[in-house]
C-alpha positions in Angstrom: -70.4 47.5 219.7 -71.3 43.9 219.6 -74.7 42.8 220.1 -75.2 41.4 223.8 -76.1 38.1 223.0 -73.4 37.6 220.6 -71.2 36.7 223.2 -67.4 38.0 223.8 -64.4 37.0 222.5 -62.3 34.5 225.2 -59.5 32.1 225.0 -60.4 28.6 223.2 -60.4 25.4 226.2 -57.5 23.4 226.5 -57.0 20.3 224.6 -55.7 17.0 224.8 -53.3 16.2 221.8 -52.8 13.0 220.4 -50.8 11.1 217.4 -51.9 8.1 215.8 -48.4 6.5 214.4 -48.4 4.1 211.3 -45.2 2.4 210.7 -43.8 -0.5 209.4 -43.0 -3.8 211.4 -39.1 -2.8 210.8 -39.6 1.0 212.2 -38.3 0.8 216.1 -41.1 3.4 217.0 -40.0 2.8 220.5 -36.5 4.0 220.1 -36.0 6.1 217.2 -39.4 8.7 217.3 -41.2 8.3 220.8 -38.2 10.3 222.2 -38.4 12.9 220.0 -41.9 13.2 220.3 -42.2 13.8 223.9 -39.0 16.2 223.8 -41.0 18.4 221.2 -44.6 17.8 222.7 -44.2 16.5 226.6 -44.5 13.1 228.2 -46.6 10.4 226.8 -49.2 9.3 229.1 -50.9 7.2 226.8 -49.6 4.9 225.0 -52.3 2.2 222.7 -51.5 -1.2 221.6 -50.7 -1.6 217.7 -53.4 -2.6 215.5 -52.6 -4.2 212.1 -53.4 -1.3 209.5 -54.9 -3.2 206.6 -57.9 -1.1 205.2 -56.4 0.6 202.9 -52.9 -0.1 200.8 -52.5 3.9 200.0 -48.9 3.6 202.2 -47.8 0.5 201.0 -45.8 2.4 197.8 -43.6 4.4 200.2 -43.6 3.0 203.5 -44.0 -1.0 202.8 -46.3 -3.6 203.2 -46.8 -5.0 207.0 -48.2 -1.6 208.7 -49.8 -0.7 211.9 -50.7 2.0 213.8 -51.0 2.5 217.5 -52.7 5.8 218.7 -50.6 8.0 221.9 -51.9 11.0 223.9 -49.6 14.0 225.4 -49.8 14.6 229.6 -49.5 18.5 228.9 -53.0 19.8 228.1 -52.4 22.6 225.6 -54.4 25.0 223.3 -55.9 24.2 219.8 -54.1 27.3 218.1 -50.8 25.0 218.6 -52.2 22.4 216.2 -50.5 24.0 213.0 -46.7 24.1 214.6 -47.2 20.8 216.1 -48.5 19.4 212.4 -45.1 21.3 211.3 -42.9 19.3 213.3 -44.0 16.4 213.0 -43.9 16.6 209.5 -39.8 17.9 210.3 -39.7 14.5 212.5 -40.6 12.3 209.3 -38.5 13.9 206.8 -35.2 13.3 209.7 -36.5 9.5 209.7 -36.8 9.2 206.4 -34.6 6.7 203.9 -34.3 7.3 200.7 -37.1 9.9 200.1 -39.9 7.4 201.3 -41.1 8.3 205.0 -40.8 5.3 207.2 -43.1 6.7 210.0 -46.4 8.8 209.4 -47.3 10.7 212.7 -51.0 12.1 212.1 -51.2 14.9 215.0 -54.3 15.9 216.4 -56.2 17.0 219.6 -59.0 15.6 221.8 -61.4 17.9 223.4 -64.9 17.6 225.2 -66.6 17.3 221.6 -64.3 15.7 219.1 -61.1 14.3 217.9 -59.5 16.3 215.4 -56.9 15.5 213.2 -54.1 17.8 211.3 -53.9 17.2 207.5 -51.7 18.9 204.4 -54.9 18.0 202.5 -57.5 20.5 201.9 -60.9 18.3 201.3 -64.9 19.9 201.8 -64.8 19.0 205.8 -61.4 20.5 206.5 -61.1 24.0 207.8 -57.7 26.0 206.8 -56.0 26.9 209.5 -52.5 28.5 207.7 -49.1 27.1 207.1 -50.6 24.7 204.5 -52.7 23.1 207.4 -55.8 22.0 207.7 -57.9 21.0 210.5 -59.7 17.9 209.4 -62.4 17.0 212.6 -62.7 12.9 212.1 -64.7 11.7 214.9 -67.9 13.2 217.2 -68.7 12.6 220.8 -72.6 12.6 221.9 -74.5 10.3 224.1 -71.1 9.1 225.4 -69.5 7.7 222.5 -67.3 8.3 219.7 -69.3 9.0 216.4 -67.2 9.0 213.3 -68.3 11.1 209.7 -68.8 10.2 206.5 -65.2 11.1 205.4 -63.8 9.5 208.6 -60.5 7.0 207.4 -61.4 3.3 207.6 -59.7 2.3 210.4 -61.0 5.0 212.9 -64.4 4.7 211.0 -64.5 1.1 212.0 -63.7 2.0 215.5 -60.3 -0.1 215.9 -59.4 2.5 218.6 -62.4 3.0 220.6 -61.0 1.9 223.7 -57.9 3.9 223.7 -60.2 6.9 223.1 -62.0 6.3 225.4 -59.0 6.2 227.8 -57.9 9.3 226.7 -60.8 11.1 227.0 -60.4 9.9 230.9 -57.0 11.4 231.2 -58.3 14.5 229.3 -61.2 15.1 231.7 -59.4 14.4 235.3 -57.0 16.9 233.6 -59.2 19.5 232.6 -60.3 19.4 236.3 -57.1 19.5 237.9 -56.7 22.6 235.8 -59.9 24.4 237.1 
């Protein structure tokens, strides 16, 4: 028997999932993945503007020069345990829109909760925590004292804080949700 003040076993909170989408200038994001995406993971109820993604040319070989990335959020909350399938499929989504071999979208899933935004990576690294399937969970930015906080291994552009303010309005749309669901 467990020791009483080792708590119990219960069902993880629900989350808010989120992609942040880098693509080229010539990728129609808006007609050839935001459909898909919301048939596989429910309306999109947020939708960011696109930021020029310039801090890093690791892409540029494979997907071009000219890239941005805008950052979306899912209306269905759902739980954390679906981060793995969802970082399947969207991985399935990029190989369908690829050209060539060479991905011309990169959809970085993740999830939002009370605490953190955490992103799903094929890349194991010393922050990420394996979760199976070849997926890691890779937790990129903190919230305390009612901001986000990023880490030390945080990527450039979310480290910088380029999408503070659509965070911010996702965490909104996460909270009013989390109380509609109580």
């Amino acid at each position: 028997m467990a020791h009483p003040k080792a708590g119990k076993p219960g069902e993880g909170a629900p989350v808010k999932f989120i992609a942040a989408i880098l693509a080229s200038c010539s990728f129609d994001v808006e007609r050839c993945l935001l459909p898909g995406l919301e048939e596989r993971f429910g309306r999109i109820d947020y939708r960011g503007p696109v930021h020029p993604f310039d801090g890093t040319d690791y892409y540029e070989d494979e997907m071009g020069a000219g890239l941005s990335r805008a950052i979306i959020s899912f209306e269905p909350l759902r739980a954390p345990t679906e981060l793995v399938q969802t970082k399947l499929d969207t991985a399935a989504i990029e190989e369908d829109l690829s050209e060539a071999g060479a991905r011309r979208v990169n959809v970085d899933p993740g999830y939002m909760d009370y605490y953190k935004i955490v992103l799903a990576s094929f890349k194991e690294g010393p922050q990420k925590i394996y979760l199976g399937s070849g997926v890691y969970a890779d937790p990129v930015l903190l919230y305390f004292d009612g901001e986000f906080a990023p880490l030390q291994w945080t990527f450039p552009d979310f480290k910088a804080m380029t999408y503070r303010d659509e965070f911010r309005a996702i965490r909104s749309l996460y909270k009013k949700a989390r109380r509609e669901k109580i």
